[in-house]
PDB file of the backbone (N, CA, C, O) and the ligand in Angstrom, with CONECT records:
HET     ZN  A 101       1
ATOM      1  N   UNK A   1      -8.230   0.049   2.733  1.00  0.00           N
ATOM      2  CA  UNK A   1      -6.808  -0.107   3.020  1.00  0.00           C
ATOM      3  C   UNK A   1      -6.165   1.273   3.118  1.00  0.00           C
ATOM      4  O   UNK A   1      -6.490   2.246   2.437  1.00  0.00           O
ATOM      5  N   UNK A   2      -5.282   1.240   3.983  1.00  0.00           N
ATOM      6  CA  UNK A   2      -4.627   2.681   4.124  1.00  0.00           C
ATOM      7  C   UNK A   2      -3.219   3.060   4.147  1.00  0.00           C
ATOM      8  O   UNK A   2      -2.769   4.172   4.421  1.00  0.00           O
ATOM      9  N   UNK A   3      -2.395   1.711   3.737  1.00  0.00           N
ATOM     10  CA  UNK A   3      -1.314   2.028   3.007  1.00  0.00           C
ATOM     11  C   UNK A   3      -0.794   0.540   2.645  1.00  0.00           C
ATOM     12  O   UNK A   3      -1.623  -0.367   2.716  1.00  0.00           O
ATOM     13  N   UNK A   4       0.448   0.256   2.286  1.00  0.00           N
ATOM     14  CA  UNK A   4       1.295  -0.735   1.794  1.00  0.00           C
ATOM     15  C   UNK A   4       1.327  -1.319   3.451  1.00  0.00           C
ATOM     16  O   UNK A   4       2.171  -2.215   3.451  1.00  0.00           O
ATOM     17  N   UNK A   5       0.956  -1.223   4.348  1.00  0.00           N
ATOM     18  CA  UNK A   5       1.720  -2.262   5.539  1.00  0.00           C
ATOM     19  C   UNK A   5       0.379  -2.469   6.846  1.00  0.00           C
ATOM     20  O   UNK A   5       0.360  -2.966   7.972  1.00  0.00           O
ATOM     21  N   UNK A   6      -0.213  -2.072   6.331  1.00  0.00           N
ATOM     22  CA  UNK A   6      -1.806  -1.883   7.099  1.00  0.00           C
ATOM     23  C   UNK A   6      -2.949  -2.016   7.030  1.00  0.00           C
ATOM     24  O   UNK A   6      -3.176  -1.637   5.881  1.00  0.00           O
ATOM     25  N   UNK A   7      -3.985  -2.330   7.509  1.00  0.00           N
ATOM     26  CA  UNK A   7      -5.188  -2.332   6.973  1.00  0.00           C
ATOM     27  C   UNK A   7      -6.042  -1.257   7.871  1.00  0.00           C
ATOM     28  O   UNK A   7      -5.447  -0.640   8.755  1.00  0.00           O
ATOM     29  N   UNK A   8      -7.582  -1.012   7.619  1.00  0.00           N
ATOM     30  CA  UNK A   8      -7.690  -0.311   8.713  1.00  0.00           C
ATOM     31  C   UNK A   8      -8.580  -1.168   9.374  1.00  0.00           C
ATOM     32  O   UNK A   8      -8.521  -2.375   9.138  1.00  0.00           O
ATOM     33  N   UNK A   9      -9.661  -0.570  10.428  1.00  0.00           N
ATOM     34  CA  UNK A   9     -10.396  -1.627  11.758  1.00  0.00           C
ATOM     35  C   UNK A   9     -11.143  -2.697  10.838  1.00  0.00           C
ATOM     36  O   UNK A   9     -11.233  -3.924  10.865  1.00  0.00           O
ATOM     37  N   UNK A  10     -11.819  -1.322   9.713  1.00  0.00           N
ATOM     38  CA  UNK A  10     -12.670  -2.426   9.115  1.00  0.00           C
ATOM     39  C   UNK A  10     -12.699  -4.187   8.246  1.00  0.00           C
ATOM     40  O   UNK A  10     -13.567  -4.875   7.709  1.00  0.00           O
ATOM     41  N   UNK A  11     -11.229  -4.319   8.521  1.00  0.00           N
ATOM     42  CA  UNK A  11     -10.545  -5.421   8.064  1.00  0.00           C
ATOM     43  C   UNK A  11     -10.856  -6.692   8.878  1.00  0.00           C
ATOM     44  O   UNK A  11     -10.934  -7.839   8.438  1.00  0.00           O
ATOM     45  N   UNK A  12     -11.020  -6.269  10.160  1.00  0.00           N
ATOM     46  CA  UNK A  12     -11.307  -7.235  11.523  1.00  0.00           C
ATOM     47  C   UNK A  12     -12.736  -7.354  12.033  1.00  0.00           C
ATOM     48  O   UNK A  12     -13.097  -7.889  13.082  1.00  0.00           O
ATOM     49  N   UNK A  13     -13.801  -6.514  10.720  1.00  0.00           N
ATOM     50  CA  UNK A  13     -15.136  -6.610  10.932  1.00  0.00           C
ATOM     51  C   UNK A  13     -15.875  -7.711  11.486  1.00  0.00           C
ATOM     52  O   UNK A  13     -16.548  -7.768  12.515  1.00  0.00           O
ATOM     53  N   UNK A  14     -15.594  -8.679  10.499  1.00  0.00           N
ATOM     54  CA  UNK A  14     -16.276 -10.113  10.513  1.00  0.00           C
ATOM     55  C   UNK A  14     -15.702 -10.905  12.063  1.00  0.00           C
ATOM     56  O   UNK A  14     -16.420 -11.484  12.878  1.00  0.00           O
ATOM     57  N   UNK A  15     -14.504 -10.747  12.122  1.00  0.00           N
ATOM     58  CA  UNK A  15     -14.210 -11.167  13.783  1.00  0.00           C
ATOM     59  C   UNK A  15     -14.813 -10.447  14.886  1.00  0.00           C
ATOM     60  O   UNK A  15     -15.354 -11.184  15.710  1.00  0.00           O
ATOM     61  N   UNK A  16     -14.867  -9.126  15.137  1.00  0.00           N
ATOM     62  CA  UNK A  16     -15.607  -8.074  15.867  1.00  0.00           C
ATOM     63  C   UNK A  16     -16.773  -9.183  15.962  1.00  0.00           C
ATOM     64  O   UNK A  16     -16.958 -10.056  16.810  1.00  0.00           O
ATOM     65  N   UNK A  17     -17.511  -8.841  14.778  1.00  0.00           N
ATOM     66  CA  UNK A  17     -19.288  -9.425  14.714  1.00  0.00           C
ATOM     67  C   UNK A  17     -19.643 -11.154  15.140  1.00  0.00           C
ATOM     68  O   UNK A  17     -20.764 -11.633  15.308  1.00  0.00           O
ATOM     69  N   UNK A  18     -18.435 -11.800  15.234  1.00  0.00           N
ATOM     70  CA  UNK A  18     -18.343 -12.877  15.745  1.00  0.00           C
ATOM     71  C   UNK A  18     -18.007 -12.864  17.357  1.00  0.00           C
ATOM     72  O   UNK A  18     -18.653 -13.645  18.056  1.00  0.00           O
ATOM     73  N   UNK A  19     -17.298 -12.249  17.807  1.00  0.00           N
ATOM     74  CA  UNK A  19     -17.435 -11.839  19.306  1.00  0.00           C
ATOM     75  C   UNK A  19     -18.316 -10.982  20.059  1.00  0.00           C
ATOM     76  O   UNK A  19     -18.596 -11.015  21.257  1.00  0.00           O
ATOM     77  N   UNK A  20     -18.722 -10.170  19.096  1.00  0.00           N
ATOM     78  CA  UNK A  20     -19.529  -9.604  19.689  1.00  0.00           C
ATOM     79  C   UNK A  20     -21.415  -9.818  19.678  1.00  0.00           C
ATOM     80  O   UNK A  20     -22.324  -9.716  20.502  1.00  0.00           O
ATOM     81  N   UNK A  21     -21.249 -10.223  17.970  1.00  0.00           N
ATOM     82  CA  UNK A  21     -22.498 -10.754  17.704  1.00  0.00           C
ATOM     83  C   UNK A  21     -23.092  -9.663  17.418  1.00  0.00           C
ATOM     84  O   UNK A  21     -24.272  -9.665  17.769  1.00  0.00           O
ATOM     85  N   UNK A  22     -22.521  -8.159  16.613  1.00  0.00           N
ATOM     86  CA  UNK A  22     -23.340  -6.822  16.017  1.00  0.00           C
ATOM     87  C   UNK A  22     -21.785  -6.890  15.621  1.00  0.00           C
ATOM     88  O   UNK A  22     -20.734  -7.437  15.956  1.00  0.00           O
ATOM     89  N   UNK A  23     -22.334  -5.951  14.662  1.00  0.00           N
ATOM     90  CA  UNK A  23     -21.686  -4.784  13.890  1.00  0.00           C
ATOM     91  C   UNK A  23     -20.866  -4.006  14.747  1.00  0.00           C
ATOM     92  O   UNK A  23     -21.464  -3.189  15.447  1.00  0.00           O
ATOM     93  N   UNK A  24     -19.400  -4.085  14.872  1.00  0.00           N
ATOM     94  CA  UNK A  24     -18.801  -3.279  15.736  1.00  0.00           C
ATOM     95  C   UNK A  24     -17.873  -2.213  15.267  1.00  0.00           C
ATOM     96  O   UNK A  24     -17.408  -1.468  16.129  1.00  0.00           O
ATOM     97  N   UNK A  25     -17.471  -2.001  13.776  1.00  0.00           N
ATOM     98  CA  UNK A  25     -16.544  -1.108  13.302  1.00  0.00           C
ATOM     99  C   UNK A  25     -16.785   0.363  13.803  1.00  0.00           C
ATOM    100  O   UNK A  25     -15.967   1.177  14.232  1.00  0.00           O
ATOM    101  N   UNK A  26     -18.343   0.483  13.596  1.00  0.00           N
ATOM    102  CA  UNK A  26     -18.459   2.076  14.109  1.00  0.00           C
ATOM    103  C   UNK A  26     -18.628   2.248  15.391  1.00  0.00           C
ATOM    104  O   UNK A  26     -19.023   3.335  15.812  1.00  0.00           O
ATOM    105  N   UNK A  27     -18.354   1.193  16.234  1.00  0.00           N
ATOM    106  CA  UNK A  27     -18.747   1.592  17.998  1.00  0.00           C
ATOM    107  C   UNK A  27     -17.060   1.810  18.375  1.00  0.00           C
ATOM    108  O   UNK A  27     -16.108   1.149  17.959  1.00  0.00           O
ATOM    109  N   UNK A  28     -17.065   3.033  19.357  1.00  0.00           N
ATOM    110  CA  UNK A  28     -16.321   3.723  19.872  1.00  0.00           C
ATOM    111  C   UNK A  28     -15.123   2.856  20.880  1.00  0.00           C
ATOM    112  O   UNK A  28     -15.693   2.018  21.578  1.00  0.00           O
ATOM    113  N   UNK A  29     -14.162   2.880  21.010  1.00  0.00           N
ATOM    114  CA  UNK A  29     -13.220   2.039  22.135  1.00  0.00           C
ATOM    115  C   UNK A  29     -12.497   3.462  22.773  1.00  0.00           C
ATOM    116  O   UNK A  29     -12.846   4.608  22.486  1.00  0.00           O
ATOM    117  N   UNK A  30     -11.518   3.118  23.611  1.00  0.00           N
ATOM    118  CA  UNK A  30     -10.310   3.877  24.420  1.00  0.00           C
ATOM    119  C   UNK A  30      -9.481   2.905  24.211  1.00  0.00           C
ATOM    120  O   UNK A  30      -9.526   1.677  24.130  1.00  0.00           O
ATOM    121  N   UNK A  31      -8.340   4.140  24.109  1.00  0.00           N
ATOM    122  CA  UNK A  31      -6.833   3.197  24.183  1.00  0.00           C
ATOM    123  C   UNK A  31      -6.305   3.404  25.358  1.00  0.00           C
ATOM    124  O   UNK A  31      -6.389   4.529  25.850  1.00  0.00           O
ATOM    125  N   UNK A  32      -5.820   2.623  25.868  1.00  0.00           N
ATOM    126  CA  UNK A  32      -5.480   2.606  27.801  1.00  0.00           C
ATOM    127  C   UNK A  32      -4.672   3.279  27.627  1.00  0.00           C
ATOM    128  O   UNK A  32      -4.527   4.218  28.409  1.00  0.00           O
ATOM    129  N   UNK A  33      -3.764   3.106  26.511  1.00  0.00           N
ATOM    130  CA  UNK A  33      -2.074   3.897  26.656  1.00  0.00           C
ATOM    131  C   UNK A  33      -2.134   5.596  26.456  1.00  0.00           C
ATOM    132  O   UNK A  33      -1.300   6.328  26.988  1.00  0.00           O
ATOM    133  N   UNK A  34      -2.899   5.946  25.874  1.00  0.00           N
ATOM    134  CA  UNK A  34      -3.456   7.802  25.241  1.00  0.00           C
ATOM    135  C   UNK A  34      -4.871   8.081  25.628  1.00  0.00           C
ATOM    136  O   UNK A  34      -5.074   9.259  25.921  1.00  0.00           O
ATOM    137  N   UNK A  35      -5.907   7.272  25.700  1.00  0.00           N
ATOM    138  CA  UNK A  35      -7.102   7.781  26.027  1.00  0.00           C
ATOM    139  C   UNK A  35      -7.756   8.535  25.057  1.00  0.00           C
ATOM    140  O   UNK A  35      -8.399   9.581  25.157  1.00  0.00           O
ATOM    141  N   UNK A  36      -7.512   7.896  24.192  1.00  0.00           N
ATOM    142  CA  UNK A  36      -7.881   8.226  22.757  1.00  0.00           C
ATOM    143  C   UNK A  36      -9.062   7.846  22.428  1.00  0.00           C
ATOM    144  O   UNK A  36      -8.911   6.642  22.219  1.00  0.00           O
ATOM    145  N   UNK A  37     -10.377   8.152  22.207  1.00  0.00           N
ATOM    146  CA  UNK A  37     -11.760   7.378  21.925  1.00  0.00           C
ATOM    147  C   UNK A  37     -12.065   7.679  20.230  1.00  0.00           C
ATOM    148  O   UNK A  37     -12.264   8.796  19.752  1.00  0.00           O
ATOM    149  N   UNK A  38     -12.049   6.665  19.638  1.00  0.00           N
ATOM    150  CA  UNK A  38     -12.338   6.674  18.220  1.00  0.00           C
ATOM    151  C   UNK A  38     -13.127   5.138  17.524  1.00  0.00           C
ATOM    152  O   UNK A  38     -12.904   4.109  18.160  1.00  0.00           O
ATOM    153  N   UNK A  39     -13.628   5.075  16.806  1.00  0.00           N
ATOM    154  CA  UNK A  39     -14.338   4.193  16.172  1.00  0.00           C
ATOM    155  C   UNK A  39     -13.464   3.378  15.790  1.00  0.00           C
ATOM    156  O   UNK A  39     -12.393   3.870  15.435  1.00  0.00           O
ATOM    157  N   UNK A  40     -13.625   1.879  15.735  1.00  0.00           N
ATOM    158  CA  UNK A  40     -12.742   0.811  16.028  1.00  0.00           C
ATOM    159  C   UNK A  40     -12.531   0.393  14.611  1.00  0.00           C
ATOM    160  O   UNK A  40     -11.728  -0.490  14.308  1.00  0.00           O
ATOM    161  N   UNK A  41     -13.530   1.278  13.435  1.00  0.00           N
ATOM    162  CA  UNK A  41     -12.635   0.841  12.334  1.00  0.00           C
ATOM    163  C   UNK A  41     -11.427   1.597  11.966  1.00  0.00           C
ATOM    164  O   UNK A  41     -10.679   1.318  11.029  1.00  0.00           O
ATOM    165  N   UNK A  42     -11.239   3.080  13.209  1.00  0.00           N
ATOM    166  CA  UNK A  42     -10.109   3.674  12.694  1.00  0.00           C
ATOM    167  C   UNK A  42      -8.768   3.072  13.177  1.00  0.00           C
ATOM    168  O   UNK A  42      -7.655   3.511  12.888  1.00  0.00           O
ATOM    169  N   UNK A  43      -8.975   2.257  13.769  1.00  0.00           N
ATOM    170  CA  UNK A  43      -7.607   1.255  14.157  1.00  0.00           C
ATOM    171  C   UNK A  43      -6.952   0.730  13.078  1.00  0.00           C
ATOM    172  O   UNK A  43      -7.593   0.400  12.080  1.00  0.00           O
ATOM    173  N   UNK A  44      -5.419   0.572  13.154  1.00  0.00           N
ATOM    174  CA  UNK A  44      -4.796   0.137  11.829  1.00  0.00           C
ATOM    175  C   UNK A  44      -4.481  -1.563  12.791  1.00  0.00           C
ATOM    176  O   UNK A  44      -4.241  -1.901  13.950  1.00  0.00           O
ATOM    177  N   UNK A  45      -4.683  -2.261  11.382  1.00  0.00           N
ATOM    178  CA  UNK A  45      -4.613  -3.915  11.289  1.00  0.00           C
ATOM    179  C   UNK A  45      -3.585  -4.399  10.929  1.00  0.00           C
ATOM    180  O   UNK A  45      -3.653  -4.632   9.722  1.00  0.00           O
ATOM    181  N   UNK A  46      -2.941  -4.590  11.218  1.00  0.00           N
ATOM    182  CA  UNK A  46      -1.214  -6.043  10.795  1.00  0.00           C
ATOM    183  C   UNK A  46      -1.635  -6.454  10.605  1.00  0.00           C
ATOM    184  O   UNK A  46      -2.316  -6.793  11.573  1.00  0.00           O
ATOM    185  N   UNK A  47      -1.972  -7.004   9.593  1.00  0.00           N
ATOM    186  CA  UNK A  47      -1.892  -8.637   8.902  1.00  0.00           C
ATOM    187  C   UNK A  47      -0.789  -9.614   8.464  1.00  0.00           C
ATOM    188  O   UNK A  47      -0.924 -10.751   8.011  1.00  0.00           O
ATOM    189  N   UNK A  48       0.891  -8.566   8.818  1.00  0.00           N
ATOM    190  CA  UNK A  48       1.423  -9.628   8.662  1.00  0.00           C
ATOM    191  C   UNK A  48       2.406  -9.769   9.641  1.00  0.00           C
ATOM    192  O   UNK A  48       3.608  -9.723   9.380  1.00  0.00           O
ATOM    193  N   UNK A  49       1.954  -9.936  10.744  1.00  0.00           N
ATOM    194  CA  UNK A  49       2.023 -10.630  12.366  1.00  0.00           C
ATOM    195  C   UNK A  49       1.182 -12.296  11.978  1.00  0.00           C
ATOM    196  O   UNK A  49       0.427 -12.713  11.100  1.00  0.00           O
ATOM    197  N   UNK A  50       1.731 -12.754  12.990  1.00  0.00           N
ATOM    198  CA  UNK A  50       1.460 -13.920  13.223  1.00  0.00           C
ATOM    199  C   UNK A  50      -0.560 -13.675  13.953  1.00  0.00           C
ATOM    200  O   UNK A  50      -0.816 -13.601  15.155  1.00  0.00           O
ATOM    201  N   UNK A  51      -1.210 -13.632  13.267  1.00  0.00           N
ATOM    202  CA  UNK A  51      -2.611 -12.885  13.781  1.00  0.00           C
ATOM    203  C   UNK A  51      -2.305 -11.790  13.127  1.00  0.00           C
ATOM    204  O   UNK A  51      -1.339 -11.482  12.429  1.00  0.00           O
ATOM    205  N   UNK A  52      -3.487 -11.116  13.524  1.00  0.00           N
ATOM    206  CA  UNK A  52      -4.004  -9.887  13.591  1.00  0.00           C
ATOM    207  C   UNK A  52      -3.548  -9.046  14.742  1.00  0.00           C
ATOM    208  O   UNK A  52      -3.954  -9.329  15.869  1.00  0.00           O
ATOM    209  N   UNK A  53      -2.706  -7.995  14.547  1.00  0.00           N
ATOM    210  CA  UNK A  53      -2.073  -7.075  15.525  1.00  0.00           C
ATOM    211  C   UNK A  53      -3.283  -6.002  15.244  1.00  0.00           C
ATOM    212  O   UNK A  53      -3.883  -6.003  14.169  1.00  0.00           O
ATOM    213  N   UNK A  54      -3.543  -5.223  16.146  1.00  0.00           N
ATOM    214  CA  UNK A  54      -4.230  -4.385  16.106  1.00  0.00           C
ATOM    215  C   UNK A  54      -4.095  -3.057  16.659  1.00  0.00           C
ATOM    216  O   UNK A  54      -4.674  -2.996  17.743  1.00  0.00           O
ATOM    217  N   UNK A  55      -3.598  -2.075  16.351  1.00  0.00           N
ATOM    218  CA  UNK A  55      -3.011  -0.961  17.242  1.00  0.00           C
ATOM    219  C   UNK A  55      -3.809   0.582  17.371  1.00  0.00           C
ATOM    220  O   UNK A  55      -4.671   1.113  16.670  1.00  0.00           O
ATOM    221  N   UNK A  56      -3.250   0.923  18.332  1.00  0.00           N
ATOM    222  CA  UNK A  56      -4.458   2.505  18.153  1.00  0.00           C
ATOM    223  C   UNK A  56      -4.133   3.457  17.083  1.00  0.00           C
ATOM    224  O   UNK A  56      -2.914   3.406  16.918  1.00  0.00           O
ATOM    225  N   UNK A  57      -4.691   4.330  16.256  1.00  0.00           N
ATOM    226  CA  UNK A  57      -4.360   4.813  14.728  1.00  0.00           C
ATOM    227  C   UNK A  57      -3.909   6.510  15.891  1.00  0.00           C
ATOM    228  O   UNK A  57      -3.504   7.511  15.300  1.00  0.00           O
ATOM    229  N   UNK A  58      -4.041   6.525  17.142  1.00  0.00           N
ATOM    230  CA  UNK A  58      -2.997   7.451  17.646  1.00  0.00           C
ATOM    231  C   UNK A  58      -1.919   7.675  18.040  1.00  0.00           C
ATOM    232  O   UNK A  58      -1.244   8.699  17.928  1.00  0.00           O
ATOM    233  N   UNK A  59      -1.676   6.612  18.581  1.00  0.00           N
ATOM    234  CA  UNK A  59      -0.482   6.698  19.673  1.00  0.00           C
ATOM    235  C   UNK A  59       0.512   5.251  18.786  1.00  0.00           C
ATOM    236  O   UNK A  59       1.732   5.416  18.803  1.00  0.00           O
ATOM    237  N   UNK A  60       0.165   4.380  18.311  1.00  0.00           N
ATOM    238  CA  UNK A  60       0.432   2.900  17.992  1.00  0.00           C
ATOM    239  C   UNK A  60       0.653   1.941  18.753  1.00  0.00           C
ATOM    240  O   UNK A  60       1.314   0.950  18.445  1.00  0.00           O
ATOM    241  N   UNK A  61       0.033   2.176  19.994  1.00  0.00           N
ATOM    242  CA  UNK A  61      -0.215   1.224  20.765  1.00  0.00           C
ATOM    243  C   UNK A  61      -0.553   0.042  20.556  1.00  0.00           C
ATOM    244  O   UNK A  61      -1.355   0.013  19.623  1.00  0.00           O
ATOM    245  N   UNK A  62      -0.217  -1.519  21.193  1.00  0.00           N
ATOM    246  CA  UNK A  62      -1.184  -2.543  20.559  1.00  0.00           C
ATOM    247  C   UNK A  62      -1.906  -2.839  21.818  1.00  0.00           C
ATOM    248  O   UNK A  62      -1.614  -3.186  22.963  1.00  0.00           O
ATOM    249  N   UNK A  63      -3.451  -2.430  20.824  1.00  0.00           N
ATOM    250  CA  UNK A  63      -4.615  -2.620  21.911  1.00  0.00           C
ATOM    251  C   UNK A  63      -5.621  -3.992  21.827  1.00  0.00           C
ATOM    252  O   UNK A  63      -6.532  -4.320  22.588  1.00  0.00           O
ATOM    253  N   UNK A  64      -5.245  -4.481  20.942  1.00  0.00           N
ATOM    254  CA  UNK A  64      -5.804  -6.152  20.451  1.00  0.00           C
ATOM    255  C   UNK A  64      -5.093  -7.294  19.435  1.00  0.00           C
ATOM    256  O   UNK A  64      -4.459  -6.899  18.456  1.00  0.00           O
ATOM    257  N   UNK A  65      -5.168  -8.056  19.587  1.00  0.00           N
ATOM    258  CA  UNK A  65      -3.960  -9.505  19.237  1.00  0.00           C
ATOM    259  C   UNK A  65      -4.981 -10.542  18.742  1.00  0.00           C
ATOM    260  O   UNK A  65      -5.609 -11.034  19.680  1.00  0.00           O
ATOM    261  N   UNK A  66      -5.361 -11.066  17.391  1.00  0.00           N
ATOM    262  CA  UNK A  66      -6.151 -12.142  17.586  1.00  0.00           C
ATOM    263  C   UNK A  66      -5.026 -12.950  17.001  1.00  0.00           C
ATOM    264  O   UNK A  66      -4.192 -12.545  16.191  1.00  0.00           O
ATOM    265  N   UNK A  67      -5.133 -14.289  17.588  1.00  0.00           N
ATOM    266  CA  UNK A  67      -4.349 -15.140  16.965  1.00  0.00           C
ATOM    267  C   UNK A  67      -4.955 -16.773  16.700  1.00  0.00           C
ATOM    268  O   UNK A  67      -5.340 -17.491  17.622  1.00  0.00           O
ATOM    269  N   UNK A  68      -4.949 -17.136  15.387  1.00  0.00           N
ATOM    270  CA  UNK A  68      -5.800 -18.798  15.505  1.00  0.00           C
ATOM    271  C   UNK A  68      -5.138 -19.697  16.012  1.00  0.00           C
ATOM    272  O   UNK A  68      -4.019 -20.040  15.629  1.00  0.00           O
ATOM    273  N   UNK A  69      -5.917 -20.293  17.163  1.00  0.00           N
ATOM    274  CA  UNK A  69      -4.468 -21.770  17.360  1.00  0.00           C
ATOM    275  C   UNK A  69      -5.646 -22.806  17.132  1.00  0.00           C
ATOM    276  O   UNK A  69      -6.757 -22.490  16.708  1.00  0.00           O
ATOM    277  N   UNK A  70      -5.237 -24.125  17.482  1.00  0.00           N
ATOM    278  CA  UNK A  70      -5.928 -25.184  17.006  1.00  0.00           C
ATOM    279  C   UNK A  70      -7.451 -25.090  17.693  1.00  0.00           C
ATOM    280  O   UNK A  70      -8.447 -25.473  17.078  1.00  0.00           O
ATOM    281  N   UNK A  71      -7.490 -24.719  18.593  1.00  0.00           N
ATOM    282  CA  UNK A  71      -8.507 -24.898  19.533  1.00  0.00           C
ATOM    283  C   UNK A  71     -10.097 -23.422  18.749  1.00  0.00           C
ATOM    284  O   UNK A  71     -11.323 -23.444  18.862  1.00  0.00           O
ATOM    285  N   UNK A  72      -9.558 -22.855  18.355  1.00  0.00           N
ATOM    286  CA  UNK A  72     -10.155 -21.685  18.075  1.00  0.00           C
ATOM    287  C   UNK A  72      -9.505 -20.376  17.860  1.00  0.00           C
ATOM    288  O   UNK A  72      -8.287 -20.554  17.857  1.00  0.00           O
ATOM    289  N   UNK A  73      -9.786 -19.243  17.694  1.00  0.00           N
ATOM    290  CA  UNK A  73      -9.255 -18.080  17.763  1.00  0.00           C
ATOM    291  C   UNK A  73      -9.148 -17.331  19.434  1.00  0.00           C
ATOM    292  O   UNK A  73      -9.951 -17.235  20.362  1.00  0.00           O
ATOM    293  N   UNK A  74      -7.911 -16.949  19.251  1.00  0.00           N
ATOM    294  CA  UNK A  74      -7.671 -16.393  20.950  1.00  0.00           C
ATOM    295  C   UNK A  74      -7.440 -15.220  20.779  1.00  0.00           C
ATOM    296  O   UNK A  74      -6.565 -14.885  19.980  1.00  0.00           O
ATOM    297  N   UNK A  75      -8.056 -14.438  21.380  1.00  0.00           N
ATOM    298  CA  UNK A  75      -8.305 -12.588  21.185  1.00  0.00           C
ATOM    299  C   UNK A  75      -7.520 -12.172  22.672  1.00  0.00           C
ATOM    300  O   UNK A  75      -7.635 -12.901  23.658  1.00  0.00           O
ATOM    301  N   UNK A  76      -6.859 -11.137  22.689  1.00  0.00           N
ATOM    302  CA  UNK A  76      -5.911 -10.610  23.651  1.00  0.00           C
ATOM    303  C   UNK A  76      -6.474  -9.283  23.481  1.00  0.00           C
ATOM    304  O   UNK A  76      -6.090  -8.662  22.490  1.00  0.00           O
ATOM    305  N   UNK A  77      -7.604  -8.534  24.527  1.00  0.00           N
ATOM    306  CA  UNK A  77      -7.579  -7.129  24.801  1.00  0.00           C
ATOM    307  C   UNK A  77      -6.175  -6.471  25.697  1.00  0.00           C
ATOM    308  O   UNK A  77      -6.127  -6.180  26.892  1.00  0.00           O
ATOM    309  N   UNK A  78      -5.090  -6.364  24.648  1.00  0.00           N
ATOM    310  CA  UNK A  78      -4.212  -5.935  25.194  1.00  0.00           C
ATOM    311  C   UNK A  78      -4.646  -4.573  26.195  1.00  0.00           C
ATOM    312  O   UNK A  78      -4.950  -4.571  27.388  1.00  0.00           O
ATOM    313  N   UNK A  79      -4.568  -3.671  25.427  1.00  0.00           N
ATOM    314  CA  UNK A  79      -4.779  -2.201  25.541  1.00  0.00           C
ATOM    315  C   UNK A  79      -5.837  -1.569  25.362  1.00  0.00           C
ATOM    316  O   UNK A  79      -5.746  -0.409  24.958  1.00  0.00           O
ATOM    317  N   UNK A  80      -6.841  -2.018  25.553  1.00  0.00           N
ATOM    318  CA  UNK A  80      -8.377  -1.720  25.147  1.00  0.00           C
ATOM    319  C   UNK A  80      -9.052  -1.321  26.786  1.00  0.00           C
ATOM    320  O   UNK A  80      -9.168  -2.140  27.697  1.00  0.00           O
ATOM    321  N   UNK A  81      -9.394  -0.026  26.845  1.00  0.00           N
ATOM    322  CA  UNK A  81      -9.809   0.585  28.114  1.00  0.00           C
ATOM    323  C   UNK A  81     -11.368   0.509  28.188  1.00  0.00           C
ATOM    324  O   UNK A  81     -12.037   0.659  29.210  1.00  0.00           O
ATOM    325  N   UNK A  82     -11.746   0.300  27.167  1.00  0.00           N
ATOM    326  CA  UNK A  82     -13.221  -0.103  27.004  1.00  0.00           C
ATOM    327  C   UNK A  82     -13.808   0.033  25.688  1.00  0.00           C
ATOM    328  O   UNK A  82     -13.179   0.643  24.823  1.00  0.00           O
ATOM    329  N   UNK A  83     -14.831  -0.416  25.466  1.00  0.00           N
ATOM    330  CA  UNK A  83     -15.508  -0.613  24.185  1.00  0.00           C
ATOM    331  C   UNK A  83     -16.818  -0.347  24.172  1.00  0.00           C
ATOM    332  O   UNK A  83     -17.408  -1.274  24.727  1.00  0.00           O
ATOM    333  N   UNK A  84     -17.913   0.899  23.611  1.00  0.00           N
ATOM    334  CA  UNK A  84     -19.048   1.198  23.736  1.00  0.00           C
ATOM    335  C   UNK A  84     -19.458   0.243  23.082  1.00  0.00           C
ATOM    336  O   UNK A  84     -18.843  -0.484  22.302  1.00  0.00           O
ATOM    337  N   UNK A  85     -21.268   0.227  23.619  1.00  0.00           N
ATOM    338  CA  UNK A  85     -21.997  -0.877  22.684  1.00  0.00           C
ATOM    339  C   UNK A  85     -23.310  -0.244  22.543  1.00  0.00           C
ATOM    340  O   UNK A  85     -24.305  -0.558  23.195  1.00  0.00           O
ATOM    341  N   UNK A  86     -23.218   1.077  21.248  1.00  0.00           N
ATOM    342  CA  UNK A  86     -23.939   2.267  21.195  1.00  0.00           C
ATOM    343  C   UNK A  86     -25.414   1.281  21.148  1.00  0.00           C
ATOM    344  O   UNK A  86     -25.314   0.057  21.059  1.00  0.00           O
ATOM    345  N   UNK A  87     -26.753   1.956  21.218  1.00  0.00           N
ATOM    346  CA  UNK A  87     -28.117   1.502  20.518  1.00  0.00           C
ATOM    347  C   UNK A  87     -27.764   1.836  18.760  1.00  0.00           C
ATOM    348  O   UNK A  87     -28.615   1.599  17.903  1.00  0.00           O
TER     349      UNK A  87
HETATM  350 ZN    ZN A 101      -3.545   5.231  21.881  1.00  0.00          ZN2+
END
């Protein structure tokens, strides 16, 4: 945790590894809005949004949205310019 109003990427681990199906905290993303490339656990987490807000820990962009509705969880790559998927 990294302060009173945030969490950091690694909070959204277990969802990552469910979409993606690996371990994704330490694989690298871009933020569309700065072009910022950093490891996706350095992203700070809202948890108290309706979901999971997810923003870039540079600029505060929001670059991912998960939100549960009845049907399942619905993930919004807002701002996400890409996502490595190191070996
Ligand atoms: Zn950014």
């Amino acid at each position: 945790m990294n302060s009173d109003t945030h969490l950091d990427g690694n909070s959204i681990g277990s969802l990552l590894q469910d979409l993606f199906g690996r371990e994704m905290t330490d694989q690298r993303a871009c933020c569309d809005a700065c072009g910022a490339i950093n490891p996706l656990a350095t992203a700070r987490v809202y948890v108290d949004a309706p979901g999971h807000v997810v923003r870039c820990a540079i600029c505060g962009t929001v670059v991912l949205v998960a939100v549960t509705v009845p049907t399942g969880v619905r993930i919004s790559f807002q701002a996400l310019r890409w996502v490595e998927l190191a070996p």
